[in-house]
C-alpha positions as CSV (number, residue, x, y, z in Angstrom):
1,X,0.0,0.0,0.0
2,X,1.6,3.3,-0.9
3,X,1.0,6.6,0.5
4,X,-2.3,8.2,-0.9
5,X,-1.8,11.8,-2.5
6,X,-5.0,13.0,-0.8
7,X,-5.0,11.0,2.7
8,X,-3.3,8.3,4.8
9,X,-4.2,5.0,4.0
10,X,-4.7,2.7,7.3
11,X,-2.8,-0.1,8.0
12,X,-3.9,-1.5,11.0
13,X,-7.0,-0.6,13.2
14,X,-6.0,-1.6,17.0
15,X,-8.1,-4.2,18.8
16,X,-10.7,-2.7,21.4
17,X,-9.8,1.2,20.2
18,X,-12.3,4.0,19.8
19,X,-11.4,3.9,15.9
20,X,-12.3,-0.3,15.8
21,X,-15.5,0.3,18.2
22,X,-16.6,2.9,15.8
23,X,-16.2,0.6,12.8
24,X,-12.8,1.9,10.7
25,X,-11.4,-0.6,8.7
26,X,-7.7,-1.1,7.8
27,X,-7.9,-0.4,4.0
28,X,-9.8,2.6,4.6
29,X,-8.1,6.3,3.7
30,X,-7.6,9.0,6.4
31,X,-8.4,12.2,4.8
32,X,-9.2,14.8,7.9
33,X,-10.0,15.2,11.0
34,X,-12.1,17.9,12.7
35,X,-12.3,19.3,9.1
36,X,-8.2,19.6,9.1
37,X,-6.3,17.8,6.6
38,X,-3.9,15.2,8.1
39,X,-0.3,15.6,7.1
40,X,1.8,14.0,9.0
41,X,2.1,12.1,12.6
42,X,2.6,15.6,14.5
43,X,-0.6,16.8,13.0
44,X,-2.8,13.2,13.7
45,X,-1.7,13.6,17.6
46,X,-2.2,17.2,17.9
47,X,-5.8,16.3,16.2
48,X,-6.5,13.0,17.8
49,X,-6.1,14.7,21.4
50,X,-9.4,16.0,21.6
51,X,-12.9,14.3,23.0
52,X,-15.0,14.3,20.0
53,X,-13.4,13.6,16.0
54,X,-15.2,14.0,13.0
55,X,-13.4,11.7,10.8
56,X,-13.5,12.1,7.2
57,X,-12.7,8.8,5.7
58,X,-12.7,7.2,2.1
59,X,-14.1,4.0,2.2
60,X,-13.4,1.5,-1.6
61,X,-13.1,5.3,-3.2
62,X,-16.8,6.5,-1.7
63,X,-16.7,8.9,1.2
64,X,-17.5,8.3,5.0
65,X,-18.0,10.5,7.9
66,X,-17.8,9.3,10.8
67,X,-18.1,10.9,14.6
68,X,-16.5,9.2,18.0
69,X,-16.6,10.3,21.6
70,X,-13.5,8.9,23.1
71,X,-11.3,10.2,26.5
72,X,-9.0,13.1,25.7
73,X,-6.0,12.3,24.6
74,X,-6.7,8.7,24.6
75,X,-5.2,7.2,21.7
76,X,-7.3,6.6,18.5
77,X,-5.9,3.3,17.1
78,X,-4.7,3.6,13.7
79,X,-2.2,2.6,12.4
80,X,0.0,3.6,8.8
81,X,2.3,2.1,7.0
82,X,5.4,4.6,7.8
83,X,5.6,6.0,11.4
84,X,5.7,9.9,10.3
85,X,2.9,9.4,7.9
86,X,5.3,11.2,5.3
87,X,8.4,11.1,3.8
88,X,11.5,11.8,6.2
89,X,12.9,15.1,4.9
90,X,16.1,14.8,4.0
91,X,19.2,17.3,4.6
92,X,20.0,20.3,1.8
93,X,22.9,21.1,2.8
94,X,26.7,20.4,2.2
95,X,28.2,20.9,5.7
96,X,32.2,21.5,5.2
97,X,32.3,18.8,8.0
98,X,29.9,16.4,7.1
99,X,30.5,13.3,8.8
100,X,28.7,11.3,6.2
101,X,30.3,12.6,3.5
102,X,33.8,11.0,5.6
103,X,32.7,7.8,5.4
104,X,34.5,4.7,3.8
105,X,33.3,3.8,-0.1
106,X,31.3,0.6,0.6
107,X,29.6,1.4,4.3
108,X,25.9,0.2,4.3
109,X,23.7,2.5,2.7
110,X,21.7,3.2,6.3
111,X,25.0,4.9,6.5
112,X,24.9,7.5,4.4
113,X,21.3,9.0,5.1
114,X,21.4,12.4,5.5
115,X,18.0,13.7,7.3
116,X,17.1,16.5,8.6
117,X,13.5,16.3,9.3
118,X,12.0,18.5,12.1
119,X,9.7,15.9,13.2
120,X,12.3,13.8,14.1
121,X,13.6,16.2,16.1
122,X,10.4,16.9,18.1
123,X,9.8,12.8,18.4
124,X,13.4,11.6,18.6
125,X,15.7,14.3,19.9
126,X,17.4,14.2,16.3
127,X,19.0,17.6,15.7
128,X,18.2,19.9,12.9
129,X,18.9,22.6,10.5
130,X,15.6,23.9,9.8
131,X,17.1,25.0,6.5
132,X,14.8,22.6,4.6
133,X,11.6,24.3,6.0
134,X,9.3,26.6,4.1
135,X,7.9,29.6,5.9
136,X,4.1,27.6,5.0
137,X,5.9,24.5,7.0
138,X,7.4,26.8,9.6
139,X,4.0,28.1,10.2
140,X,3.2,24.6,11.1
141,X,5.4,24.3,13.7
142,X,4.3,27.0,15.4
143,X,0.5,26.2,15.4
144,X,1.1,22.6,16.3
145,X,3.6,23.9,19.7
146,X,6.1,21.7,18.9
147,X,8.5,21.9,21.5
148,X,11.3,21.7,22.6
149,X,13.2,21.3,18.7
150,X,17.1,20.4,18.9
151,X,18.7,22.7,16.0
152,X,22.6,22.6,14.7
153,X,23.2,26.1,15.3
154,X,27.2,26.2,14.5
155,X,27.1,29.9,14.0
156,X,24.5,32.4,14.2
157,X,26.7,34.6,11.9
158,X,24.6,34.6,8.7
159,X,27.7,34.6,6.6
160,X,29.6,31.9,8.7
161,X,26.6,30.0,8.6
162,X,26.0,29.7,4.6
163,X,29.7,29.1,4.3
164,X,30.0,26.2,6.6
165,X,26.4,24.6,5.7
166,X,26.9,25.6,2.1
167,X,23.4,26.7,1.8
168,X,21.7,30.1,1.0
169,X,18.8,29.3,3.5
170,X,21.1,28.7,6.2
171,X,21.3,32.3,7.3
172,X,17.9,33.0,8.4
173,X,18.3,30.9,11.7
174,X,18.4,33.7,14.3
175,X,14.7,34.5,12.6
176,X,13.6,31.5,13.0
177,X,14.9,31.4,16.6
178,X,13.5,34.8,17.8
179,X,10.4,33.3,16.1
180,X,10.1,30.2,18.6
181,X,10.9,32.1,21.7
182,X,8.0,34.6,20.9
183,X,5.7,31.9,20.0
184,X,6.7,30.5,23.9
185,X,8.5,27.2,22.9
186,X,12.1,26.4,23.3
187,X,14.7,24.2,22.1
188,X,17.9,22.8,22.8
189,X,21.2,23.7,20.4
190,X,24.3,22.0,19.5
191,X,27.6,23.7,17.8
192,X,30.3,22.0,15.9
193,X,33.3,23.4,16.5
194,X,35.7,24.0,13.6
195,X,39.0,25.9,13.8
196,X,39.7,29.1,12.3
197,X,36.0,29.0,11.2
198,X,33.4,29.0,13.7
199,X,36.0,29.6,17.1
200,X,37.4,32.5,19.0
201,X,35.1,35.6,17.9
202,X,32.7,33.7,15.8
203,X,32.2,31.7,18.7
204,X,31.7,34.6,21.1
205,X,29.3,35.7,18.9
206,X,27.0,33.1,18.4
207,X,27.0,32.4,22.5
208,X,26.2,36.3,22.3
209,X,23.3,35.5,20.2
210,X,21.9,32.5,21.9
211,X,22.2,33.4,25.2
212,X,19.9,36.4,24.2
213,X,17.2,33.8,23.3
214,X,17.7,32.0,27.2
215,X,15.1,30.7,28.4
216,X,13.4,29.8,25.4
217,X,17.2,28.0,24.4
218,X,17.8,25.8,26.7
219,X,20.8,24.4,26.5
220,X,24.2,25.0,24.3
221,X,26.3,21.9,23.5
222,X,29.6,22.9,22.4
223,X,31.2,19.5,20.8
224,X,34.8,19.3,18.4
225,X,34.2,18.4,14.8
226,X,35.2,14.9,13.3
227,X,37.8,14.4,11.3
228,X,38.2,10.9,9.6
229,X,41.1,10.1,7.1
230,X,38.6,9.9,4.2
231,X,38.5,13.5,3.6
232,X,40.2,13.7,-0.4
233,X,38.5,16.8,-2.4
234,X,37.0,17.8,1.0
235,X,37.7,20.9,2.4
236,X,40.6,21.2,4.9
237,X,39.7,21.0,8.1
238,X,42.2,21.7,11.0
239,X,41.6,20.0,14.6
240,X,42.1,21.0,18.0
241,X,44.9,19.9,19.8
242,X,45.5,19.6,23.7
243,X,46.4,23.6,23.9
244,X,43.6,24.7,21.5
245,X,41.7,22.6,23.9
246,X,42.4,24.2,27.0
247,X,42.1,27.4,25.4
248,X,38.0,26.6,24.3
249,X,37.7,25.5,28.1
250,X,38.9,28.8,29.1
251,X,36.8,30.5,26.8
252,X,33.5,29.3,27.9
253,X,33.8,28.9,31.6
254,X,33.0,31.9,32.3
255,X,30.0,32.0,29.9
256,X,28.6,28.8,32.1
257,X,29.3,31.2,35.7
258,X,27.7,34.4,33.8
259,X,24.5,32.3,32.8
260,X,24.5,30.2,36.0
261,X,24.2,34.1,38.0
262,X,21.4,34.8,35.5
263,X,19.7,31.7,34.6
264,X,20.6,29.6,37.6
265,X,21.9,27.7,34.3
266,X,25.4,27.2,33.1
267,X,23.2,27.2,29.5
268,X,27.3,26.2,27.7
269,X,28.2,22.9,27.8
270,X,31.3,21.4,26.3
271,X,30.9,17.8,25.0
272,X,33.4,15.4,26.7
273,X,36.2,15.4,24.2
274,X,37.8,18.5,24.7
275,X,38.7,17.5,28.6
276,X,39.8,14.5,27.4
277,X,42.1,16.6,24.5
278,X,43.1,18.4,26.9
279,X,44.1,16.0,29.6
280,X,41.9,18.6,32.0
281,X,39.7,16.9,34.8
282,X,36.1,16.4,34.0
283,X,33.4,18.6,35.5
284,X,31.5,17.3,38.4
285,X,28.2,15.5,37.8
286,X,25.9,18.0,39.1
287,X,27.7,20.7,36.8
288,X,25.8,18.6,33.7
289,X,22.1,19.5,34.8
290,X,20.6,16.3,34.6
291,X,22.8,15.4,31.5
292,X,20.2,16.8,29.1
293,X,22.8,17.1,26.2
294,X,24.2,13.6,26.4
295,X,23.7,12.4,23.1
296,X,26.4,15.1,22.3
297,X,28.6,13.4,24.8
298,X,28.4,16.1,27.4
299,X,28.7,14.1,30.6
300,X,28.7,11.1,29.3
301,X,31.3,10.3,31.0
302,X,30.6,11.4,34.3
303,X,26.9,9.4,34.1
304,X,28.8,6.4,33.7
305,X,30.6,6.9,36.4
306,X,27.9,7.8,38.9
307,X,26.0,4.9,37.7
308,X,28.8,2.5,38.1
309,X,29.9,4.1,41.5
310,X,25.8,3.5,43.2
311,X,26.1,0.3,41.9
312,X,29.3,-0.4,43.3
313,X,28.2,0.7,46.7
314,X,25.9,-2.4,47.0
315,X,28.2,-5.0,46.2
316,X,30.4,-6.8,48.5
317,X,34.1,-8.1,47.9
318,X,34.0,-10.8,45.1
319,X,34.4,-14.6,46.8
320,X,37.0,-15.3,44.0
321,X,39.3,-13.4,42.5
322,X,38.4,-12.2,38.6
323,X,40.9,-10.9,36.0
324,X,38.5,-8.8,33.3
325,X,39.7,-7.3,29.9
326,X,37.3,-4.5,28.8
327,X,38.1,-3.0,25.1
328,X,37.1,0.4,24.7
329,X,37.9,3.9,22.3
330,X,41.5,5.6,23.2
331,X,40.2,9.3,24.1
332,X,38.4,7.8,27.3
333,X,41.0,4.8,28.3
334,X,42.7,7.0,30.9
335,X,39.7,8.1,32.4
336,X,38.7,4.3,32.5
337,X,41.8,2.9,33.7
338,X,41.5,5.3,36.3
339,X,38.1,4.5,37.4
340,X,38.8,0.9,37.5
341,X,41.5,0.7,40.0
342,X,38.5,1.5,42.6
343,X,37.6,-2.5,41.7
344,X,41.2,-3.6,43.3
345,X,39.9,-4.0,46.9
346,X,36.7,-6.2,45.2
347,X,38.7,-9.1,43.6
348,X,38.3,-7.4,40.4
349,X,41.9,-6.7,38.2
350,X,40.6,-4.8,34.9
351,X,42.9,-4.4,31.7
352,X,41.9,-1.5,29.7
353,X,42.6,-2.3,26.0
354,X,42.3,1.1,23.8
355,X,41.1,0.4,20.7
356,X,43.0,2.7,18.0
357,X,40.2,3.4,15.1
358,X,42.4,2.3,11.9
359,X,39.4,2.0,10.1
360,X,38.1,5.8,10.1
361,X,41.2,7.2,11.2
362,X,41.7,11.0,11.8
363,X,40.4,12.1,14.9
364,X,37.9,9.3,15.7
365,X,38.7,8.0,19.4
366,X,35.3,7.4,20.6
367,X,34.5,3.9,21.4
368,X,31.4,4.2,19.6
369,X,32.7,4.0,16.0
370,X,35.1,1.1,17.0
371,X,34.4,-1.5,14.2
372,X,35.4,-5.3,14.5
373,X,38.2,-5.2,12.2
374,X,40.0,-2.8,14.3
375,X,39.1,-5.1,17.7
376,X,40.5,-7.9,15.8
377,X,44.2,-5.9,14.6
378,X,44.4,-4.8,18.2
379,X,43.3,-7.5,20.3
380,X,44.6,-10.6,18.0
381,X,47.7,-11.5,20.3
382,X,46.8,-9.7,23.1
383,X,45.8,-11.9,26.6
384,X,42.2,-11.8,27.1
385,X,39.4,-12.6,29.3
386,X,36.5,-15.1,28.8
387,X,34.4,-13.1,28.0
388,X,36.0,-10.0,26.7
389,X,34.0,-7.2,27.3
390,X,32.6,-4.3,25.5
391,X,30.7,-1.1,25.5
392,X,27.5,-1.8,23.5
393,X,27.5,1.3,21.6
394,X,30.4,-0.3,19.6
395,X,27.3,-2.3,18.1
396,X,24.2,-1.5,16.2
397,X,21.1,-0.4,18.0
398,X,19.2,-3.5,17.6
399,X,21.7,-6.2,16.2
400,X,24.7,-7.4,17.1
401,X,26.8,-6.0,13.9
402,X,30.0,-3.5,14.0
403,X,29.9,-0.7,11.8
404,X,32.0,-2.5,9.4
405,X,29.5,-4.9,9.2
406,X,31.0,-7.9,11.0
407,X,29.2,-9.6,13.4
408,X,29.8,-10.2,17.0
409,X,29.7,-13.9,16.2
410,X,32.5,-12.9,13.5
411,X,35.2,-11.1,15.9
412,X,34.9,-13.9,19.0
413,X,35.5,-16.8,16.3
414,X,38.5,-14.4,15.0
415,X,39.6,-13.9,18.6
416,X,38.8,-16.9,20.0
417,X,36.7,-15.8,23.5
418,X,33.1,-14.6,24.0
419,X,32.0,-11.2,23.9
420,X,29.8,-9.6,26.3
421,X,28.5,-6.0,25.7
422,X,27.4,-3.5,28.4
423,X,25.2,-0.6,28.7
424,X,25.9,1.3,31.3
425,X,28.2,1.3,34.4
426,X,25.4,-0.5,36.2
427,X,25.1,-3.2,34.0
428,X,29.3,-3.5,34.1
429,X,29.4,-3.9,37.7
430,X,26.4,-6.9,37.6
431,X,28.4,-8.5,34.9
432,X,31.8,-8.1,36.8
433,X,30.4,-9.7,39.9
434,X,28.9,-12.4,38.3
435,X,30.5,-15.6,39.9
């Protein structure tokens, strides 16, 4: 069944739902509700939320109207056969620093998606342009309340901004901004730092600008840009070292003290790699706020840690002694290695192995985008535990494959020991005290 030009065909009607009590069919055409037209999945919640739906329906190409009483905001039951009812959007621009555009020839096509689709952002988190939205579409945003949005601000510079995203659209985003706050919703903001391009006064600038917009921004995540060793006919990028480090960290702690004064906020948050660059010590954990800008890798660190620390605290000394090997990214191995030593007074002797990324190169560290190729050139003739154990974000979301595409299976046959992935520092400690 494809998408209807004039509607959304129905998949599915749920068993026991308001829509199946009321007698819609799967096969029959959503065409609007209340007298609104149905879009997309943000409009059929925003229109489904209320007490009483007219539903305009097309029923084997003949028209039905139907009228339900249901609770409010009880779920109508319909299903359709994609989950945003549309087509994702997909990015327009040609970011200097794409990290798609960095990736190997051959990768997996899921790979290589570019989207950039403000309903993803609402539903997922997912962060956006908004250069791809219409002023009709931006409209829409701010009649259905969607909030909070996550946007890729980089620079609010309107020069800076079309030069790094390569796009003519790209400079209208303080507009667009200014609009949201007025409209009362907010959103959270993310800048990829590149050097000699969006840093020093650029930088200042744009912290300037959002800071303006606080508290409709919410948060600022400040994060280094990628750098992989498959960059030929790409524009040069330069990246930070441990000095140029030190030097951002310098530049925006007293940006988090001035907005912490004013917003009982820090507001600027640097993502986790540029203590690590800079060999500085982390922040503490209440200095992330709840960890809001994670997915950036602000704090991720320092989660782990309290999680793994709590758990810790329940455990007693192991009966028998265990000797572990736990493979993980280089940037974060002396953090780890660190951490670990707390385990000596447990039974517990950890080897940190860090896992050099051969297969992306550049500045890729994170354990994250470790594939099983480089596990296997690192780990080949090194000792190792039974099982050997990993952080799960080495795998993909729902299967256990690398980014390379081997399998787990694949890279313990290869090394000859299980492989046991972890979540989370609680989940590390249950599987280190396992007897």
């Amino acid at each position: 069944m494809k998408l209807c030009a004039n509607g959304q065909p129905i998949t599915f009607v749920e068993h026991s739902s308001p829509a199946e009590r009321k007698g819609i069919r799967a096969g029959d055409v959503l065409l609007r509700i209340n007298d609104t037209p149905v879009l997309d999945l943000i409009d059929y919640e925003k229109l489904t939320a209320e007490r009483v739906l007219k539903i305009n329906l097309l029923r084997e190409n003949t028209p039905l109207e139907i009228v339900l009483h249901k609770d409010e905001y009880e779920p109508l039951g319909l299903c359709f056969e994609t989950t945003l009812m549309s087509r994702m959007q997909t990015c327009k621009n040609h970011c200097i620093f794409c990290f798609i555009d960095q990736m190997p020839k051959g990768v997996r096509s899921s790979l290589k998606v570019k989207d950039d689709d403000w309903r993803m952002s609402f539903i997922m988190g997912n962060y956006v342009t908004l250069t791809n939205v219409g002023d009709a579409e931006f409209s829409r945003i701010l009649e259905r309340r969607v909030s909070p949005l996550y946007v890729s601000v980089h620079a609010t510079d309107p020069e800076i901004r079309m030069k790094i995203m390569r796009n003519p659209t790209a400079g209208r985003l303080m507009e667009r901004l200014k609009a949201l706050k007025d409209a009362g919703l907010s959103f959270h903001t993310q800048i990829v730092l590149c050097r000699n391009l969006n840093d020093g006064k650029i930088l200042e600038r744009t912290l300037t600008d959002l800071v303006s917009l606080a508290p409709a921004c919410r948060s600022i995540a400040i994060v280094p840009v990628g750098v992989t060793r498959f960059r030929e006919g790409l524009f040069p990028l330069c990246t930070f070292d441990a000095e140029q480090s030190e030097a951002v960290i310098r530049q925006i702690e007293p940006w988090q003290k001035t907005c912490l004064d004013a917003f009982d906020t820090r507001l600027v948050f640097l993502s986790d790699e540029w203590y690590l660059n800079a060999s500085h010590s982390l922040p503490e954990p209440n200095a992330y706020e709840g960890y809001e800008q994670i997915e950036n890798g602000v704090g991720l660190l320092r989660a782990f840690e309290e999680d793994f620390r709590y758990a810790l605290s329940e455990r007693l000394p192991r009966k028998a002694k265990r000797s572990v090997t736990i493979a993980g990214g280089t940037a974060a191995n002396p953090f780890f290695r660190e951490l670990y030593k707390i385990l000596i007074p447990y039974g517990l002797d950890v080897t940190t192995y860090p896992i050099p990324n051969r297969w992306m190169g550049g500045n890729v560290h994170v354990a994250g985008l470790v594939t099983g190729q480089d596990l296997i050139e690192e780990l080949h003739d090194k000792p190792l535990s039974d099982p050997l154990l990993i952080p799960h974000n080495m795998l993909r979301e729902t299967e256990n494959v690398f980014l390379d595409d081997m399998t787990l299976s694949d890279v313990e046959n290869t090394l000859g020991v299980k492989i046991r992935p972890f979540s989370d520092g609680t989940e590390l400690i249950s599987e280190l005290f396992e007897e």
